[in-house]
C-alpha positions in Angstrom: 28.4 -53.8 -36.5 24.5 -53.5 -36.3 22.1 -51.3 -34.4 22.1 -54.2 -31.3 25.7 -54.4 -31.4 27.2 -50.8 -32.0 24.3 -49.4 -29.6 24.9 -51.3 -26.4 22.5 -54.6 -27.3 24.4 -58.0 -26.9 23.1 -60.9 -29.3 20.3 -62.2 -27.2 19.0 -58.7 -27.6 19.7 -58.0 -23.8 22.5 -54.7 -22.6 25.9 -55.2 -23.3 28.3 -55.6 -20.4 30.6 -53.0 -21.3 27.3 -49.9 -21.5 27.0 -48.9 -17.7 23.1 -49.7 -16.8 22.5 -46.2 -16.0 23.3 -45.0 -20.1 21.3 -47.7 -21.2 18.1 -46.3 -23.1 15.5 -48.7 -24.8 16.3 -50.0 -28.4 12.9 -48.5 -29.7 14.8 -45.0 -29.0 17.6 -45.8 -30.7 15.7 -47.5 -33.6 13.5 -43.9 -33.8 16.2 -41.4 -33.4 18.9 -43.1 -36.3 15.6 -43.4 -38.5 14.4 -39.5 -38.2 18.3 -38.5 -39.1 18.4 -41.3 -41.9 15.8 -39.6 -43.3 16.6 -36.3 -43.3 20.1 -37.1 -44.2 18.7 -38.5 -47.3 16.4 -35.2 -48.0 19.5 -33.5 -47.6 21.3 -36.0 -50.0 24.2 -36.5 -47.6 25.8 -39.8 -47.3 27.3 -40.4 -43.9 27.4 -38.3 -41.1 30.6 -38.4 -38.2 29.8 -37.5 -34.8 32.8 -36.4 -32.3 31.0 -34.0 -30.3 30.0 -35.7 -26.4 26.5 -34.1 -27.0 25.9 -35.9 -29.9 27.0 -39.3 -28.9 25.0 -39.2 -25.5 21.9 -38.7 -27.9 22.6 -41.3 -30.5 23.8 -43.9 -27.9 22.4 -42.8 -24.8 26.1 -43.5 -23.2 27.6 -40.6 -20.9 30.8 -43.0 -19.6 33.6 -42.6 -22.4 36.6 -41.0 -23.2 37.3 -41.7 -26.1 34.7 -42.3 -29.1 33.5 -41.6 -32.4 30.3 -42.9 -34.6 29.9 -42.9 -38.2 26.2 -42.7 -39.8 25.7 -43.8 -43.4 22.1 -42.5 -44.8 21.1 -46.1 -45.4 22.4 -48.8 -43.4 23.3 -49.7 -39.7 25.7 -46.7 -37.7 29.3 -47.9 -36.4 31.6 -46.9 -33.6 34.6 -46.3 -34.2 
């Protein structure tokens, strides 16, 4: 699952269904804010980062309607909900 996909961007690059319109943030938000902790996740020399906490995911996915979620940051490559 990519950046588009995990992050509330359908395949035609448009919102996914399932995000409600009002958590919807721009991808070129996204895109900045999993770069700057990529990086200093790699100054760091950590490898993958879990995120639990609400306050966290509303900032990484801009979503505030969920229960239930979790997302998992690797210092290189695309982040996954799980």
């Amino acid at each position: 699952m990519g950046y588009d996909s995990a992050l509330g961007h359908g395949a035609d690059g448009g919102p996914r269904d399932c995000v409600a319109k009002e958590d919807r943030m721009d991808r070129k938000t996204y895109v900045q804010r999993f770069a700057r902790l990529q990086q200093e996740m790699k100054q760091a020399k950590v490898d993958l980062v879990l995120f639990a906490d609400r306050e966290d995911l509303i900032y990484y996915t801009g979503m505030t309607n969920f229960d239930c979620l979790s997302m998992v940051i690797p210092a290189e490559g695309e982040p996954h909900i799980v």
